[in-house]
C-alpha atoms as a printed R data frame, in Angstrom:
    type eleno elety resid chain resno      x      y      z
1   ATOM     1    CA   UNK     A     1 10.802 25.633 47.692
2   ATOM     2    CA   UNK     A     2 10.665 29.052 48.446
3   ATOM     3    CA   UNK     A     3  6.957 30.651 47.736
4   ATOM     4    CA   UNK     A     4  8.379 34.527 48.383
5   ATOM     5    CA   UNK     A     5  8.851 34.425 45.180
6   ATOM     6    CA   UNK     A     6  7.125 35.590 42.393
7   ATOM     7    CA   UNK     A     7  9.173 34.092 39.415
8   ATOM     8    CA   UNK     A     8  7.875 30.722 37.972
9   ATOM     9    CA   UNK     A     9  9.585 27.840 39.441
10  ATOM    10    CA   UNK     A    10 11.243 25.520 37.149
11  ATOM    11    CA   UNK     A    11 13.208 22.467 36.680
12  ATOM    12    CA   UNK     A    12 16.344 21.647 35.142
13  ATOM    13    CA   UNK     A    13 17.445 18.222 33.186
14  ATOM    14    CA   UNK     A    14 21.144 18.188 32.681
15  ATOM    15    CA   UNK     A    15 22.573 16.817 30.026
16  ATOM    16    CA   UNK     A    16 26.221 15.798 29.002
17  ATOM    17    CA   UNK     A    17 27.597 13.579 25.962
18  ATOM    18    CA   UNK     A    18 26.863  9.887 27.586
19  ATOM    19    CA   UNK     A    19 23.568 10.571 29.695
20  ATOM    20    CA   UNK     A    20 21.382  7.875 29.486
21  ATOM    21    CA   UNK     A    21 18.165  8.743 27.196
22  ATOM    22    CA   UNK     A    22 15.017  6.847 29.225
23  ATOM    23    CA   UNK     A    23 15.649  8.379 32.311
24  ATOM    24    CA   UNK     A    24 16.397 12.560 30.971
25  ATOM    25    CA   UNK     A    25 13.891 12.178 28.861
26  ATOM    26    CA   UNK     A    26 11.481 10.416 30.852
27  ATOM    27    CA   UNK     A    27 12.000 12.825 33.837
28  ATOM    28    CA   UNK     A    28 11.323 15.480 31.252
29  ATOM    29    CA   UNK     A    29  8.237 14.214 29.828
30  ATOM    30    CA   UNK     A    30  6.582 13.795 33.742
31  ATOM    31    CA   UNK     A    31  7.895 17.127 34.614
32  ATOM    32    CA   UNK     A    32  6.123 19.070 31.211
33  ATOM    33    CA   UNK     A    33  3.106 16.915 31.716
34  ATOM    34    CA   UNK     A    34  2.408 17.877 35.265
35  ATOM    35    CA   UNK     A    35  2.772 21.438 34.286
36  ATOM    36    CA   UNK     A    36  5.698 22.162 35.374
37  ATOM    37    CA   UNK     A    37  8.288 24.452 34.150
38  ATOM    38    CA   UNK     A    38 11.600 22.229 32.684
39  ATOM    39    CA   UNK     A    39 14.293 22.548 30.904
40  ATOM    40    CA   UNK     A    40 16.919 20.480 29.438
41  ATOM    41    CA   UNK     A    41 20.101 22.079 30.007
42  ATOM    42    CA   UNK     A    42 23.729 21.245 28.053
43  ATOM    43    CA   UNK     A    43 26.958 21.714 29.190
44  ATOM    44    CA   UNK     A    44 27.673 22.551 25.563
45  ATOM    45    CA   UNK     A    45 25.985 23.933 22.790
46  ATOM    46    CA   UNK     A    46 24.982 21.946 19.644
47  ATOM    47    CA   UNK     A    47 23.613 17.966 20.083
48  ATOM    48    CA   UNK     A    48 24.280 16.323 22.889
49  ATOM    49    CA   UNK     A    49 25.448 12.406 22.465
50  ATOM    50    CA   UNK     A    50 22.973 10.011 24.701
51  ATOM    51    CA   UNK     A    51 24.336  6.681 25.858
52  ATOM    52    CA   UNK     A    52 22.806  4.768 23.203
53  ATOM    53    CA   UNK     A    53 23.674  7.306 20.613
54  ATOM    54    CA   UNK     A    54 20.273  9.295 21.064
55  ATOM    55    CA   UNK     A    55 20.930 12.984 19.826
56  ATOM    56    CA   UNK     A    56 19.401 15.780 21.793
57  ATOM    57    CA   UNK     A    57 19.129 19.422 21.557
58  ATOM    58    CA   UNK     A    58 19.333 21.519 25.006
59  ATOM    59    CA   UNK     A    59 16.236 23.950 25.721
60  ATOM    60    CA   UNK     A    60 19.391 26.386 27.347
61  ATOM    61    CA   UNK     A    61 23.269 25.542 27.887
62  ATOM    62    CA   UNK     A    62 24.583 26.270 31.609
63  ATOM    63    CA   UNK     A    63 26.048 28.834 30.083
64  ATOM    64    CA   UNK     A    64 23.102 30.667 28.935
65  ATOM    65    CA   UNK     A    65 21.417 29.874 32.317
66  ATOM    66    CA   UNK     A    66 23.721 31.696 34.487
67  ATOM    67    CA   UNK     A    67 22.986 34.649 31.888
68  ATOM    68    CA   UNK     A    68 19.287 34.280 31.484
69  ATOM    69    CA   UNK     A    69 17.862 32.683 34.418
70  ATOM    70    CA   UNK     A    70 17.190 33.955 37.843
71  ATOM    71    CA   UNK     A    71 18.628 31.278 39.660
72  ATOM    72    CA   UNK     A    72 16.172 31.725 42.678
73  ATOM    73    CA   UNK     A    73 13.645 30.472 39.910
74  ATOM    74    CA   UNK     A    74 15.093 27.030 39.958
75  ATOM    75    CA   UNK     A    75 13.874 24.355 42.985
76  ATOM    76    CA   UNK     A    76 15.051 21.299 41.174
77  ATOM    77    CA   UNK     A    77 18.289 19.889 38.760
78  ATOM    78    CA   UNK     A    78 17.735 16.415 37.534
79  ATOM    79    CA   UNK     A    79 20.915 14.504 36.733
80  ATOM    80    CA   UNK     A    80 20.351 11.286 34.805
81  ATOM    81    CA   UNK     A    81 22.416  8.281 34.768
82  ATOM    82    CA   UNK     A    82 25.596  7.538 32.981
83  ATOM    83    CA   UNK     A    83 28.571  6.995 34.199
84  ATOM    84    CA   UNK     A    84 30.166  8.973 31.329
85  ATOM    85    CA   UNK     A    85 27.852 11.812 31.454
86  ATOM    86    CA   UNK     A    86 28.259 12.120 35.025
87  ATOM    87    CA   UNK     A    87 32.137 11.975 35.184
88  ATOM    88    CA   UNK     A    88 31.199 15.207 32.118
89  ATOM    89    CA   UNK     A    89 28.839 16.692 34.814
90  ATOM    90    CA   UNK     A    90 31.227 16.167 38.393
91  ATOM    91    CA   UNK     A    91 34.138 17.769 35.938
92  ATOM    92    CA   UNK     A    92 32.839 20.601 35.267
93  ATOM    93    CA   UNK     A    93 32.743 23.691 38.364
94  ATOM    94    CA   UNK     A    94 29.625 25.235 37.099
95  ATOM    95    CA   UNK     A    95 27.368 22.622 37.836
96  ATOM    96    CA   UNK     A    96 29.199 22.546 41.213
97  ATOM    97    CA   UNK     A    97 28.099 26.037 41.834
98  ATOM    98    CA   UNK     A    98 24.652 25.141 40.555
99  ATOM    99    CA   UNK     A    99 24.330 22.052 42.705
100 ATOM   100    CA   UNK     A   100 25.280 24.313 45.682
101 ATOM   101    CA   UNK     A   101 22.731 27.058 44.990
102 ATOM   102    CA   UNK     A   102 19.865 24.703 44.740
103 ATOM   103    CA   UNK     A   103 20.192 23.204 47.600
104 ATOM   104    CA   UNK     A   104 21.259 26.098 49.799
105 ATOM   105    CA   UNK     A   105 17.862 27.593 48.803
106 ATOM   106    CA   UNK     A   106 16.050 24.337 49.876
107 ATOM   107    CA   UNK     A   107 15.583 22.655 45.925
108 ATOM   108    CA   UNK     A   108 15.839 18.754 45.360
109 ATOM   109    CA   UNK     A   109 18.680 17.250 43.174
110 ATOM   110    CA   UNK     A   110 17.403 14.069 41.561
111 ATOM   111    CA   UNK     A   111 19.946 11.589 40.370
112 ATOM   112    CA   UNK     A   112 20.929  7.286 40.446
113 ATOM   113    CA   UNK     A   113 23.198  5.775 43.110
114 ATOM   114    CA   UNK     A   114 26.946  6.681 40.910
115 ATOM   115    CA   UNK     A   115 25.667 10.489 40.936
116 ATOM   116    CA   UNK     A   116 24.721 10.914 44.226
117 ATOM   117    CA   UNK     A   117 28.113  9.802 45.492
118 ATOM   118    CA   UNK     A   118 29.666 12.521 44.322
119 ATOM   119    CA   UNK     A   119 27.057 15.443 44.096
120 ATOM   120    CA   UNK     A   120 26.713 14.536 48.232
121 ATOM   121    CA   UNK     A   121 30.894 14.805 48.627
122 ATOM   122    CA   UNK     A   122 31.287 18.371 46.368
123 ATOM   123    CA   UNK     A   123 27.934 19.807 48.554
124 ATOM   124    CA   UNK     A   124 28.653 18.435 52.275
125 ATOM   125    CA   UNK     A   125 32.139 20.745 51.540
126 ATOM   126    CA   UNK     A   126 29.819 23.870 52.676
127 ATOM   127    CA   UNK     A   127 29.544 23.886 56.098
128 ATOM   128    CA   UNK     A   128 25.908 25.823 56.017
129 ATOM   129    CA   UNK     A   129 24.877 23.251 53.369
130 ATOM   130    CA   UNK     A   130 26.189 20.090 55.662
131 ATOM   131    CA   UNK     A   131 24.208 21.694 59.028
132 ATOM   132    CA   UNK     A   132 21.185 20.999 57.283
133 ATOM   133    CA   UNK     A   133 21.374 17.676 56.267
134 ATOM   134    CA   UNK     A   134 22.051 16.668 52.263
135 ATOM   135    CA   UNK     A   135 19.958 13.920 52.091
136 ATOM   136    CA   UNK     A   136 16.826 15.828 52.556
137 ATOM   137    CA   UNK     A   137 17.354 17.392 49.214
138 ATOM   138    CA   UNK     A   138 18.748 14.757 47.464
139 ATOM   139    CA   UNK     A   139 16.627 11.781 45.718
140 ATOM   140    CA   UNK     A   140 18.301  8.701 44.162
141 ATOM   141    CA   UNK     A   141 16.624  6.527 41.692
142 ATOM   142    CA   UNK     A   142 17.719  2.802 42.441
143 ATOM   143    CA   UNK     A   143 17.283  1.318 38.645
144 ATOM   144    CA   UNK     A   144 16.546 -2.251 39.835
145 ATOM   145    CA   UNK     A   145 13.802 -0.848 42.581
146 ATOM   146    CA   UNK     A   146 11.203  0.689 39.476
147 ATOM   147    CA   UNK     A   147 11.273  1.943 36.043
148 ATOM   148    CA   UNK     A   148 11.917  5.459 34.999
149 ATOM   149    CA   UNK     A   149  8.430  6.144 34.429
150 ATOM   150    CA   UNK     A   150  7.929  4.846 38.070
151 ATOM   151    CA   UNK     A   151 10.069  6.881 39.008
152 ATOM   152    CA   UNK     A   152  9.071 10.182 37.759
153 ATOM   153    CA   UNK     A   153  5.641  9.587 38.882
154 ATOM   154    CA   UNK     A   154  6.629  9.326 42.869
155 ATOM   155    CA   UNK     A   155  9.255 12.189 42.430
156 ATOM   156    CA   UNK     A   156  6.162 14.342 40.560
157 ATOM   157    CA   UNK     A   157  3.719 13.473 43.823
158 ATOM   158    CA   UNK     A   158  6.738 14.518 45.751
159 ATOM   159    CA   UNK     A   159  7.003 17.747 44.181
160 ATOM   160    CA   UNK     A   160  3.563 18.120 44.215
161 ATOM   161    CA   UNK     A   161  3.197 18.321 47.534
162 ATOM   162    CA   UNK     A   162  5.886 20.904 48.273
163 ATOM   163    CA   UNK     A   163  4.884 23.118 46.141
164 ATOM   164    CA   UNK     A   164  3.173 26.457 47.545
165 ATOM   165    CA   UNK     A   165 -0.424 26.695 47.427
């Protein structure tokens, strides 16, 4: 997390049709309630289709981010379970070139086990990326380790502690 910076940092949720509800909204809600800057972003515009048929409405859509936000604003993309949603996410190349910017500038993807697969495949492609080391930046959540809320709570400590003071 860069502190050179005098923009805000924030955090992004993405969401796709299929993402499963507890965990993007329960990363969300620990996020906003330590303070912290987040944002649920859509691949599309309009509702977005949860797993269990929850309808939610994106704060941005990625394509209003790469308009609007300064992307050196943005230390961490959260991207919840599903295995639809994620197949939604891995499809589409923008989230690719998010992925990559965040953790070139030293930001934390959060995702489960299925996501992490492939977000650690599409970013050890960079060489400069793959020198140093993925798995620093990455954090899985194991579902049958701890709940969601669990969950958040550890990754908001984590955060916590990197940020500038």
């Amino acid at each position: 997390m860069n502190s050179k910076s005098s923009t805000p940092k924030c955090s992004l949720v993405m969401i796709a049709d299929g993402f499963v509800e507890a965990e993007a909204i329960g990363m969300l809600c620990a996020l906003r309630e330590a303070d912290l800057c987040a944002k649920n972003v859509g691949l599309t515009n309009g509702l977005i289709n949860g797993a269990h048929g929850v309808l939610i409405m994106p704060d941005l859509t990625l394509a209003d981010l790469e308009r609007a936000v300064d992307i050196q604003s943005i230390d961490l993309v959260v991207l919840p379970g599903g295995e639809r949603h994620l197949a939604n996410l891995e499809a589409d190349p923008r989230v690719h070139r998010l992925l990559h910017q965040i953790v070139a500038q030293h930001g934390l993807v959060i995702t489960d086990a299925s996501g992490a697969h492939w977000v650690t495949e599409a970013i050890r492609q960079d060489q400069n990326i793959r020198n140093r080391g993925i798995n620093a930046r990455l954090i899985v959540r194991h579902p049958f380790e701890q709940s969601v809320e669990v969950f958040a709570q550890d990754v908001m400590r984590r955060i916590k502690r990197q940020l500038p003071t």
